[in-house]
Structures are given as structure tokens and as C-alpha cells.
Legacy VTK file of the C-alpha trace (Angstrom):
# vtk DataFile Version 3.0
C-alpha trace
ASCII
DATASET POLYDATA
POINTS 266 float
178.592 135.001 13.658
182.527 134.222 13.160
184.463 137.150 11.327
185.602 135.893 8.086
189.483 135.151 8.047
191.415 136.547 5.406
193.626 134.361 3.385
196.722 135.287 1.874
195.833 133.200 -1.126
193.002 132.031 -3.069
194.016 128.607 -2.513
193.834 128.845 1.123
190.318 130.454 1.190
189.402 127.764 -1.186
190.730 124.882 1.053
188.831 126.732 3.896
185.495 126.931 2.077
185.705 123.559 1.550
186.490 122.075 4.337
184.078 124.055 6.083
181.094 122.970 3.063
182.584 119.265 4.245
181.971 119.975 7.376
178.387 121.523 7.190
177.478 118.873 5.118
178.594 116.340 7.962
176.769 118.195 10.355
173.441 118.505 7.888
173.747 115.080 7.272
174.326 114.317 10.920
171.412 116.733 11.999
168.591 114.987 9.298
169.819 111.453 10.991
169.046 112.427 13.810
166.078 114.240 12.911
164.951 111.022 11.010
165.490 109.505 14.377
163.941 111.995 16.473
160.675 112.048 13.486
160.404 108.031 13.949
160.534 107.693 17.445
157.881 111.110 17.681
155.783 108.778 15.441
156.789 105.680 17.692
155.723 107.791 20.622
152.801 109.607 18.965
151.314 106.078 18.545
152.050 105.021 22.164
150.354 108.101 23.022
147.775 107.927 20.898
147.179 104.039 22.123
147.514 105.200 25.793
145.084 108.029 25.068
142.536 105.317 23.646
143.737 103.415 26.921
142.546 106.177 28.944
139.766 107.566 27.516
138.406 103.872 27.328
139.026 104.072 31.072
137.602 107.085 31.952
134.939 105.862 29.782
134.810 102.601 32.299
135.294 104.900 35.050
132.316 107.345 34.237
130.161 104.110 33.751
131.572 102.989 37.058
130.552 106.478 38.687
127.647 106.541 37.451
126.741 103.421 38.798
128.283 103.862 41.772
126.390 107.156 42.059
122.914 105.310 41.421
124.102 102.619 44.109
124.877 105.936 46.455
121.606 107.342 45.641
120.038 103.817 46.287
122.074 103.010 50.010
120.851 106.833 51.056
117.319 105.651 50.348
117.608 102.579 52.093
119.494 104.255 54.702
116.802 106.786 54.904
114.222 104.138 55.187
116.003 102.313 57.604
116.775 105.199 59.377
112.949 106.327 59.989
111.691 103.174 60.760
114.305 102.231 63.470
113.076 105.954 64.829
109.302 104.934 64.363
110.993 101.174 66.341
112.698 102.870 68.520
109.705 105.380 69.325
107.519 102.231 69.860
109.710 100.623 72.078
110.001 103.333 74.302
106.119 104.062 74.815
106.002 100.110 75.112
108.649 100.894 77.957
106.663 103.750 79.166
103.273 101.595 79.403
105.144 98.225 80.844
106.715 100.776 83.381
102.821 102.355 84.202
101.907 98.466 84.391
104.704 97.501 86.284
103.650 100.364 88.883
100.197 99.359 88.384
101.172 95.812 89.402
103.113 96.678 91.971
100.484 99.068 93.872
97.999 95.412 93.003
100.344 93.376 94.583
100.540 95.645 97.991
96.878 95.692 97.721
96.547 92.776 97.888
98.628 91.819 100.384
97.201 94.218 102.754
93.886 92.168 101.651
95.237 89.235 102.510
96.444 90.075 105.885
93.030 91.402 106.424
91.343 87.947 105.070
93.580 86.441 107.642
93.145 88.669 110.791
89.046 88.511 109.913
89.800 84.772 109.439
91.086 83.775 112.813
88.590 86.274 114.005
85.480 84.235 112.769
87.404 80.767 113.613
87.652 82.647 117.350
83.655 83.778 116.453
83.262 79.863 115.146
84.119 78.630 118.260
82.342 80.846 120.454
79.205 80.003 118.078
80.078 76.513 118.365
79.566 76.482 122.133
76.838 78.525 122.139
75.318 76.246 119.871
75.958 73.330 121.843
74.286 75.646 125.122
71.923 75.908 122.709
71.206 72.271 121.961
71.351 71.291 125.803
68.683 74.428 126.410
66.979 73.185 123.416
66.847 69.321 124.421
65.864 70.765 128.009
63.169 72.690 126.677
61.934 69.707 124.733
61.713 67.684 127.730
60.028 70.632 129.419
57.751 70.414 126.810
57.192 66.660 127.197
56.153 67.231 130.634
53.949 70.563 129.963
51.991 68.187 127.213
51.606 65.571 129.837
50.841 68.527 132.148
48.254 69.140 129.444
46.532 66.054 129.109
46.271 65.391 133.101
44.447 69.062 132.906
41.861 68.458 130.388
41.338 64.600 131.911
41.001 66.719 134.904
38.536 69.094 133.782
36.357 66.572 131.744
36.632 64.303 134.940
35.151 67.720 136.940
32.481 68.732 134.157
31.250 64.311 134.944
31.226 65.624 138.633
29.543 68.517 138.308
26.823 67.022 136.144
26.667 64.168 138.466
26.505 66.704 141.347
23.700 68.750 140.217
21.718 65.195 139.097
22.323 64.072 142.362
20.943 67.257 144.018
17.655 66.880 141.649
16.762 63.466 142.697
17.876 64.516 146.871
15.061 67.508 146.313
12.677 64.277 145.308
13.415 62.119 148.027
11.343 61.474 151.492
12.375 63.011 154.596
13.424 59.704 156.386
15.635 59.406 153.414
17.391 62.763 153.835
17.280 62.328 157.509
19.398 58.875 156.891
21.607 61.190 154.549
22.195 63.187 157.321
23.317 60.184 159.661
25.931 59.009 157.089
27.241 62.721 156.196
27.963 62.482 159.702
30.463 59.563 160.143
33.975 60.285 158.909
35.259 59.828 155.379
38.785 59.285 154.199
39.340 61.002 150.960
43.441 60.687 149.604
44.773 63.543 148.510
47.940 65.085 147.183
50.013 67.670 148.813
50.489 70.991 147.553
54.271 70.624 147.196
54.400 67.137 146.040
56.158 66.375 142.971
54.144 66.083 139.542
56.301 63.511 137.657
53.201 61.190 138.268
50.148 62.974 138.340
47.746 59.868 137.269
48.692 58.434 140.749
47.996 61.138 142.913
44.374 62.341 141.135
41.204 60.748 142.672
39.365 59.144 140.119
35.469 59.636 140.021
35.405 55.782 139.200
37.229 55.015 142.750
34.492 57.339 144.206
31.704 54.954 143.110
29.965 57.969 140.892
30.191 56.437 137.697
29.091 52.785 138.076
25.570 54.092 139.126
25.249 54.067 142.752
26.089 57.761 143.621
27.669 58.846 147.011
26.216 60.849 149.417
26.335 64.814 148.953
29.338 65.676 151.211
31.512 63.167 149.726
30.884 64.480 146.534
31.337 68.468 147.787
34.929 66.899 149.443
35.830 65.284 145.548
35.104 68.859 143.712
37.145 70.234 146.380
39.968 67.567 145.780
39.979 68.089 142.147
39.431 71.913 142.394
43.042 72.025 144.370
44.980 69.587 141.621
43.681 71.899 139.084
44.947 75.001 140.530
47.649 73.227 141.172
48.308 71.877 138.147
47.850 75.415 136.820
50.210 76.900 138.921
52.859 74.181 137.194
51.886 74.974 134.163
52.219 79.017 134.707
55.643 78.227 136.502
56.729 76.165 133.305
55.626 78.766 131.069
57.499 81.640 133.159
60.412 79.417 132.982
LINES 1 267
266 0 1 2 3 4 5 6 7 8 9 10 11 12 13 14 15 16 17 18 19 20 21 22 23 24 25 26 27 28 29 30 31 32 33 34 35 36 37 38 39 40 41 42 43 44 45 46 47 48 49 50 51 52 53 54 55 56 57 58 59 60 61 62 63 64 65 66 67 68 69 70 71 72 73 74 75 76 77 78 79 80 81 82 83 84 85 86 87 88 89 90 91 92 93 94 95 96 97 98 99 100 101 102 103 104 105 106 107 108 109 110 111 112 113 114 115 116 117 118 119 120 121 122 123 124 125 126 127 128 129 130 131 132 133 134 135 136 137 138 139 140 141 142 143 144 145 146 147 148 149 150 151 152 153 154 155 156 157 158 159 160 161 162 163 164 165 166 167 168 169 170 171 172 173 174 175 176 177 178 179 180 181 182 183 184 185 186 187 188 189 190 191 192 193 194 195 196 197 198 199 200 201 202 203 204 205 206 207 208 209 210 211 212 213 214 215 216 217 218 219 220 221 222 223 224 225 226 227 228 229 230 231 232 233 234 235 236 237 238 239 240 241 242 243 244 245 246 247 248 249 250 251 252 253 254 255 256 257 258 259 260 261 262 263 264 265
């Protein structure tokens, strides 16, 4: 605080108070303009503050309705990101044991594959074995068929073989029979009558017959019938032409036996 001056008069001190009440009252005056001012643009402010606060707590208001929401969507995504995230595990778990069992298969398949392949080089080697085996059978068969049709025409001739034998035999049970008739009614007969036998058994008689080796394609031509012989048309021959026709016919038997034995062997 300024020392106060002295004054040599009254006057002076008065013209000093003065001007310095003048002054203060400038500077009072000058101070409550400005603190006019200064209160008015406080208020001026106050209300731009007090509008920017509503501003902002209207915003934050906005904003913490915002967050929320945002928070519910964040709470919602890590659901569905949770949900999505365990079932594309749970997919992705799937598709590798579906992987896993196509692999297996795949093996599976392959091994099938080799299998058969071996099979069917097997199929084939046994095939062109049994076409080899066909072929062999086929010729066999046909040695077969030419036996067979050989046989058959063996057969042919054993039947006919057959029948010549029993016409044979029945033809030497007729001589027989006639034989032993003809022997009854000799036993009957008068001397002179066997002495004029005896004359006629002498003189020579001509009987055919076949050779042991001859051929037996015909037999009927070669065999003495007893009709040719004169036994069966009721006059009878004498007794040693009869013995020499049972001998005739006892050799074609035999050997029509033999034939047949021969055939038989065959």
C-alpha cells in the first residue's frame, strides 16, 4: 500500500483526494462493466454449457443404449459363434472319420481289385487249360465215336453171329431128333434092308463144307441145310450121311463159337 504524500496545503491534499475518488470511481465503474460483461457472458456460457451438458448426457444416454445393445448383439455373435464353432468341430470330426472309413474302403477296394485280378489271371490260365482239355476231349470223343460206331457194327455182326447160332442149334436139335427116329425105325427093319444100308454107306458121299479159316461175313451160304440133306421132306438119308451132317454142323458151331468168344475178347 502507497505511503500517503504529504501536502503542503489543504488544497493540494484536497485536489489529490479527489482526483484519486475520480479515479477509483472510473476504475469501479470500469471494473462492474466489465464484471457485467464477464456475469452475462458466464450466463451466456453457463447456458451453452448447460445445453452442451444436456447434449452430452443425451448422448451418453444414446451411447449407453447403443452399448447396451451392442453388448446384447456381442453376447448374441459369441453364441452363434459358439454354436458355429462346435458344430464345424462335430463337421469337421465327421468328415475326418468319413475320411478315415473311405481311406479303410479305398484299401479295402484296392486289396479287391488285386484279388481279383489275380482271379482273373487264374480264370484265364484254367481257361486255356480246359480249351487245351476241350480239345483233347474233343478228339477223344471223336476216337470215341469211331470206337463206338465200330463197336456197333461189331455188334451188328455178333447179333447176326447170334441168330446163325441158334438157327444152328435148332437146325441140330431137328437132326438129332431125326437121328435118334431114324435109329428107332433101322432097329425095326429086316436084315436084307440093313444089309442094303450097308451097300450104300459104302459108296462115297460128297458133303460141302466150310473151312475153318474162312471168312463169316456170310454164314447162311456156307451152313448145310438139313432141307438140302433130304431129312425134312420125309425120305430120311441113310445113317452115315446123317453122322457126316452132325459132324458138319458140330464144326460151324464151334466155330461159330470161337467167333463169337474172339468178338467178345475183342
Amino acid at each position: 500500500m502507497e505511503d500517503n504524500p504529504t501536502f503542503s496545503t489543504l488544497k493540494e491534499e484536497v485536489t489529490y483526494w479527489k482526483t484519486k475518488a475520480l479515479d477509483l470511481h472510473q476504475s469501479q465503474k470500469q471494473l462492474q462493466k466489465e464484471f457485467d460483461e464477464f456475469t452475462e457472458e458466464s450466463k451466456e456460457l453457463e447456458a451453452e454449457l448447460e445445453l452442451q451438458l444436456d447434449q452430452a448426457e443425451n448422448r451418453v444416454s444414446d451411447l449407453s443404449k447403443l452399448k447396451q445393445s451392442l453388448e446384447l448383439d456381442n453376447e448374441r455373435l459369441k453364441e452363434r459363434l459358439q454354436a458355429t464353432t462346435n458344430e464345424f468341430s462335430f463337421t469337421v470330426s465327421s468328415l475326418q472319420d468319413e475320411v478315415s472309413e473311405y481311406s479303410s474302403k479305398m484299401t479295402d477296394l484296392q486289396k479287391y481289385v488285386r484279388e481279383l485280378e489275380h482271379n482273373n489271371d487264374n480264370l484265364e490260365r484254367a481257361n486255356r487249360a480246359m480249351m487245351c482239355s476241350l480239345e483233347d476231349f474233343e478228339k477223344k470223343l471223336n476216337e470215341a465215336i469211331e470206337r463206338n460206331a465200330l463197336l456197333e457194327n461189331e455188334v451188328e455182326d455178333k447179333a447176326q453171329l447170334q441168330c446163325m447160332v441158334q438157327r444152328l442149334k435148332d437146325e441140330s436139335r431137328d437132326l438129332h431128333s431125326e437121328l435118334s427116329l431114324i435109329r428107332r425105325k433101322s432097329f425095326n427093319k429086316r436084315p436084307s434092308d440093313l444089309d442094303v444100308k450097308q451097300n450104300v454107306s459104302n459108296s462115297p458121299t460128297t458133303t460141302t463144307a466150310t473151312p475153318i479159316g474162312a471168312p463169316t461175313d456170310s454164314p447162311a451160304k456156307d451152313i448145310p441145310s438139313p432141307l438140302s440133306n433130304g431129312i425134312l421132306n420125309g425120305t430120311p438119308s441113310t445113317l452115315p450121311a446123317n453122322k457126316s451132317a452132325l459132324n458138319i454142323v458140330g464144326d460151324l458151331l464151334r466155330k461159330v463159337s470161337d467167333d463169337v468168344d474172339r468178338t467178345q475178347s475183342d
